[in-house]
N, C-alpha and C positions, 0 to 999 in steps of 0.2 A: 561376530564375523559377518562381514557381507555381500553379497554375491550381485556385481553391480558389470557391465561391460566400460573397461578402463578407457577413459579417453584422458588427453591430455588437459583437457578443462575440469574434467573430474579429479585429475591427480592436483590439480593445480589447488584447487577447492577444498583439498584434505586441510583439515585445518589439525597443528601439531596438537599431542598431547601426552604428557608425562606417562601414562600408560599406553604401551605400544598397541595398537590395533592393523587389523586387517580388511584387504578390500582384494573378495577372488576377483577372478576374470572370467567372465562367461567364455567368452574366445575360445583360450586357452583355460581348462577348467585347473591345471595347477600350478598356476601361475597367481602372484598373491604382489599388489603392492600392501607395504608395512610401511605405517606412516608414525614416526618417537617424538620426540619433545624438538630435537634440533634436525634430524634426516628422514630422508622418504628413501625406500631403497627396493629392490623386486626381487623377490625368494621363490623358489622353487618350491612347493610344497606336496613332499612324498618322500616313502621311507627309500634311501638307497641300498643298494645290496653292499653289506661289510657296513652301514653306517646305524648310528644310534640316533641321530637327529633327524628329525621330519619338515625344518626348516633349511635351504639352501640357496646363503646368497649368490644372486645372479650377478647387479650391478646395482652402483646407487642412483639415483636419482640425480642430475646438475641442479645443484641450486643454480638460478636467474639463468636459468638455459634461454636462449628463443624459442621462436615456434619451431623454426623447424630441427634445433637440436634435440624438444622434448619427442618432438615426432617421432625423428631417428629414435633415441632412449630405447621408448615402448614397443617399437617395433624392432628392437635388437634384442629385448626381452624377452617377449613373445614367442622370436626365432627361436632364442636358446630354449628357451621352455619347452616348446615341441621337438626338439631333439633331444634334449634330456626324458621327453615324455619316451620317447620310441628306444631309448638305448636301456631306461629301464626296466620295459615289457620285454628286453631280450636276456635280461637278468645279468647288466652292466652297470657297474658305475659312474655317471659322468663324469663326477669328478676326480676318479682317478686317469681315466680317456683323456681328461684334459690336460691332466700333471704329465702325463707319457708321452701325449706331444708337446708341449712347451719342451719337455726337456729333448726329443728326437729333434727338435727347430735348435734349439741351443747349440746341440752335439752337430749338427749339419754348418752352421754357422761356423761354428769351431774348428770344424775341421775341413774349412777351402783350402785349397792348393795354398796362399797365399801363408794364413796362417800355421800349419805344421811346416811349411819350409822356412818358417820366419823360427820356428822353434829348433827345426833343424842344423839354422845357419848358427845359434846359440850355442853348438857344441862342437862345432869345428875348431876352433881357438885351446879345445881340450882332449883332443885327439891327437895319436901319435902320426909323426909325420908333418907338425902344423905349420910349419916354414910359411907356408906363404898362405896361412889360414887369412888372415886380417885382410892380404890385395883380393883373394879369393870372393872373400865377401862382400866387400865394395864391389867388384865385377858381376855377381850374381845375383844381389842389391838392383843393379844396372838392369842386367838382363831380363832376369824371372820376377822382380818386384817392383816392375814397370806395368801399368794397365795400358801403355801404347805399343809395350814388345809383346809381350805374354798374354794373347787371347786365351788363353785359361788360368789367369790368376786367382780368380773368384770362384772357379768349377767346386764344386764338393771335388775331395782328393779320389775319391773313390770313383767317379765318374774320369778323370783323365785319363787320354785314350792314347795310343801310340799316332795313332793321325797327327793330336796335338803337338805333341813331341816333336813328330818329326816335321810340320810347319814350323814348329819355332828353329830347329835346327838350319833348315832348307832357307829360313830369311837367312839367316846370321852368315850363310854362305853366299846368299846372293848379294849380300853387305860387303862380299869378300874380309868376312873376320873369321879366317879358320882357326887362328888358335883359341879366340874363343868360341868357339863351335867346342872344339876339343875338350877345354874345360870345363863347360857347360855338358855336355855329353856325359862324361868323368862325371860331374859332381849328380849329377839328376840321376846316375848309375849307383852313386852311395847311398844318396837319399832316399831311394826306392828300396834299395836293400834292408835299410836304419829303418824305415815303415817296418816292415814286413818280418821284422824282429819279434819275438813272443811278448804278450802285452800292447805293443801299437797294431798288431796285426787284427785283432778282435776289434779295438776300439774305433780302427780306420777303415778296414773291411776293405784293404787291397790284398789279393790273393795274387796278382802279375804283375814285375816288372816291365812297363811298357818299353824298358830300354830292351830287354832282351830279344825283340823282333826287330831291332835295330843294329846294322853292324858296324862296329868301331871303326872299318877303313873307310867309311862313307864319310864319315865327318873327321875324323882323329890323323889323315895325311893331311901331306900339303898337295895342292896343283886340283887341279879338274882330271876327273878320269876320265880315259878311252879306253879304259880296257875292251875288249869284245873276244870270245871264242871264234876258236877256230874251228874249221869241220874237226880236224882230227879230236879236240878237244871235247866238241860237244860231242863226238862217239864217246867218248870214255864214261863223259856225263850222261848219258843215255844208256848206254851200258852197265851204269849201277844203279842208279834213280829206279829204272826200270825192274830192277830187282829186291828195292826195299820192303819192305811192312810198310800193313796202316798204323798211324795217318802218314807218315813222312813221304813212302813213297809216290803217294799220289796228289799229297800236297806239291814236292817236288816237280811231279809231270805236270798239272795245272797250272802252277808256276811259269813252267817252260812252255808251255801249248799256248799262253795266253797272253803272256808280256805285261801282265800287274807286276805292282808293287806286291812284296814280301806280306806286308801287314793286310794287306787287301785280301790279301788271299787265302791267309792264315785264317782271318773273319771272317770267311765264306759261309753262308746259312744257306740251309734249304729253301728257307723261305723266300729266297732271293734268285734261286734256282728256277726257271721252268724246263724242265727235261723234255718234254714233249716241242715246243718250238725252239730248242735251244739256246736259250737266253741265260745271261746271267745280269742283273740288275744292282749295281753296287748302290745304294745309298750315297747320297751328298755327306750326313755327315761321317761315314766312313772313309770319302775321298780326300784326295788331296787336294784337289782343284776345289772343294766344296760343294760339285756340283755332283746327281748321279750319272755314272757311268756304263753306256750299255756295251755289255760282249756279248759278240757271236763266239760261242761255244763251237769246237770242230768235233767233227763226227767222231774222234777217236776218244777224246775227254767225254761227249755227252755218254758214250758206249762206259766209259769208267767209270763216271760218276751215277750211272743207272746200275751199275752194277756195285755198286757201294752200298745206293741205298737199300737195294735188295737184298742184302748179303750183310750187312754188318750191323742193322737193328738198333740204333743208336736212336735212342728215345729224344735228346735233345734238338736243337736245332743247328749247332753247327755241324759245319761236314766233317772237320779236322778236327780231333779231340781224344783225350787220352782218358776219358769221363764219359763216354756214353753220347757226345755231344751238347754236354752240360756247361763244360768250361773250356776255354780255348788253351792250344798247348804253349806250354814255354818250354825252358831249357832251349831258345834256340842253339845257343851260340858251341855247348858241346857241338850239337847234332851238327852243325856247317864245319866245325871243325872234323868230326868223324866223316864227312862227306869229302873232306877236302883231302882226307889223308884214303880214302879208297879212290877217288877218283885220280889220285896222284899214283898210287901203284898198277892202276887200269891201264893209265895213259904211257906206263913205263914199260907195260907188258907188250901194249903196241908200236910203240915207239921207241925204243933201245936206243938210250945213249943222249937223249933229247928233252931239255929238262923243260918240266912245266910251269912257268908264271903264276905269282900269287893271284887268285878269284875272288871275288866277293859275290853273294846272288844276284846282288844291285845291278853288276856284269849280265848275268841272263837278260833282262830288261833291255838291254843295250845293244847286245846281240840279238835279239831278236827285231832290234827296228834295224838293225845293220842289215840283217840276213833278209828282212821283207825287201829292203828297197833294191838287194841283190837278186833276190825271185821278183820283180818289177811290178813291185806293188806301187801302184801311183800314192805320189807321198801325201796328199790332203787323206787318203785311205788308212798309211801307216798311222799317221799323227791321232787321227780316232782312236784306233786302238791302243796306241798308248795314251789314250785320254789325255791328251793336250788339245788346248781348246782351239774354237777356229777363233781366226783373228779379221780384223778388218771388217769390211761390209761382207763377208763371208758369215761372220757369226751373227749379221742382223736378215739377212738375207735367204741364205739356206740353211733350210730347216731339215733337208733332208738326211733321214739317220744313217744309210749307207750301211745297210746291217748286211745284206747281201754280198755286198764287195769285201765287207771283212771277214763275213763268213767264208770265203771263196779262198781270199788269203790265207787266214789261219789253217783252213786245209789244207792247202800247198806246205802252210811252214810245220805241221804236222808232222806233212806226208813225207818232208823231205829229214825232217829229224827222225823219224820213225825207219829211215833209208837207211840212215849213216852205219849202222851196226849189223854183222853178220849173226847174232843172237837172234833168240826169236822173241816173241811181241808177248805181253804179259796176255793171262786167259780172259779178263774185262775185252782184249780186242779179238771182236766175233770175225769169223770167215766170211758172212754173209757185208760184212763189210765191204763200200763202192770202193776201199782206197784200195784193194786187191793189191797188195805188198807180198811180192813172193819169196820163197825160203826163208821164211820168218818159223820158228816154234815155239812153243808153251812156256812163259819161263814162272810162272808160279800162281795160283792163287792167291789174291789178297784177301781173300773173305775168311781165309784160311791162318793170315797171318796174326 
């Protein structure tokens, strides 16, 4: 054996020979080129933990490399050799560390967006029901298994997010293709389901449907909607909202106070939260626009959401969560229906005789930039807070964030939904509060629910 510093002139200079020999590395002390009759290759030398052999090969050698391929070689050698040095001294294996990533890289490959729906589309032809499996899949072929529609076709499945979903949904409408919107919706509603099945659920590591923060009338009618509440309406809506458990209820009032989207809001983290200036900070890529989006938080939500975090000890980071703040909730689509069927008895109890119009939450959104530009909020102010971007030499020009003007707004539109109902104001809204709302009382603790 002999203990020489490897250079590539030296490995070149090893002359073969029927019996294998060794040459350490001073460098790297075990690290070993082994020079045989036909190959030169670089072995790892020490004993591994669970192994019997004190030889491991690293890599071979190129025959008629250049210079600077041998260079590379020996210094990729070297690398690995000092890592295998240190994963040793921790009483690891390399070479099993490296069998468990290759196959986590395989498994990750394997399981993009792309390929389990390619797997997916393979058992629609054998499902009951399958009348129109074979147009179904040419159509979703089109849509989902396009890298120019589907900006997450290569995602790991497990990372696809309701944002994505609902851009891919939000083109196909701006395409004006509702029915396929509809079928797309449908079928990405099965496919999530067929994951999440025993046996793919482990293997794929989705725990949510991201359809289900998605609601069927947003994409599944035909026409553009207007919908928007009306005051009487949103008393009814405040009237129960105002009385639910966590998280619903105060997901619901954030909702309403704010004018996000459903999803945005449901993903709300603390970390995103500053309580103290009132801010709420959404990330680009939680948004729709892609870009992030700042809110002014109003004095009645920062009062709830401070009283959330004091009161309800949720070690995670989301605010909404049926986990501690571990996991974000689903089951939306019960919970809008059970909302839909209390605030339809609320509204009957105030209104006798007077039916109420199907809702959708997407509806809150809508109503609220309806209702600011009613309270005369200048409309470049509304459009911020609904996070639609500025246009023109507006959006190169002013930079200014207008936190103050939406803050100002959002209070009003607060103050004015906090109006509508003769109940009184849940216990998160303190008296020492500036919106001095009178004949309002207690209607429950949430820290309690």
């Amino acid at each position: 054996m002999q203990f020489k510093v490897l250079t590539v002139a030296l490995i070149e200079a090893a002359k073969p020979s029927s019996k294998e020999y060794e040459i350490r590395d001073l460098r790297v002390p075990k690290l070993a080129l082994v020079v045989g009759r036909q190959r030169k290759s670089f072995r790892f030398v020490s004993r591994m933990p669970g192994a019997k052999s004190t030889r491991h090969l690293i890599n071979e050698y190129p025959r008629g490399a250049s210079a600077e391929e041998a260079v590379k070689a020996l210094a990729e050698a070297r690398e690995i050799a000092a890592q295998w040095t240190d994963q040793v001294k921790l009483g690891l294996n390399p070479k099993q560390l490296a069998n468990q990533k290759r196959m986590h890289e395989a498994l990750v490959v394997r399981a993009t967006f792309r390929s389990v729906f390619t797997d997916f589309l393979e058992t629609l032809p054998h499902r009951k029901r399958a009348r129109t499996a074979h147009k179904d899949i040419r159509l979703l072929t089109r849509e989902l298994l396009d890298e120019d529609r589907n900006p997450f076709l290569n995602k790991p499945i497990e990372t696809v997010a309701v944002e994505d979903i609902e851009r891919l949904l939000d083109a196909l409408l701006i395409r004006q293709c509702q029915s396929t919107a509809r079928i797309v919706f449908w079928q990405l509603n099965k496919f999530f389901r067929w994951i999440r099945k025993q046996g793919r659920l482990k293997l794929y590591n989705v725990h949510v449907n991201p359809l289900d923060f998605l609601e069927r009338e947003d994409y599944c009618e035909s026409g553009k909607r207007d919908r928007h509440l009306s005051a009487a309406e949103l008393r009814s809506v405040w009237h129960v909202i105002a009385k639910f458990g966590y998280p619903l209820g105060p997901y619901y009032v954030m909702l309403l106070f704010t004018g996000q989207r459903k999803s945005e809001v449901a993903g709300a983290r603390w970390s995103e939260i500053d309580l103290v200036s009132g801010t709420w900070t959404i990330p680009g890529h939680r948004y729709k626009t892609g870009t992030a989006q700042l809110v002014a938080l109003p004095e009645p939500l920062v009062q709830l959401l401070t009283h959330l975090r004091a009161h309800r000890g949720n070690s995670g980071d989301l605010v909404f969560s049926h986990t501690g703040g571990a996991t974000q909730m689903n089951g939306f689509s019960k919970a809008v229906a059970r909302l839909r069927k209390q605030v339809a008895l609320e509204f009957a109890k105030q209104n006798p005789g007077v039916a109420l119009p199907h809702w959708v939450l997407h509806d809150w959104r809508r109503t609220t930039r309806t209702r600011l530009a009613a309270l005369g909020v200048p409309i470049h102010v509304a459009k911020l807070i609904m996070g639609h971007v500025k246009e023109g030499m507006d959006k190169v020009y002013d930079q200014y964030t207008y936190l103050a003007q939406m803050r100002q707004a959002l209070e009003r539109w607060s103050k004015y939904i906090m109006s509508l109902s003769e109940e009184l104001l849940p216990a998160w809204f303190r008296a020492k509060s500036n919106l001095k709302l009178p004949g309002h009382q207690n209607m429950g603790d949430w820290s309690n629910a």
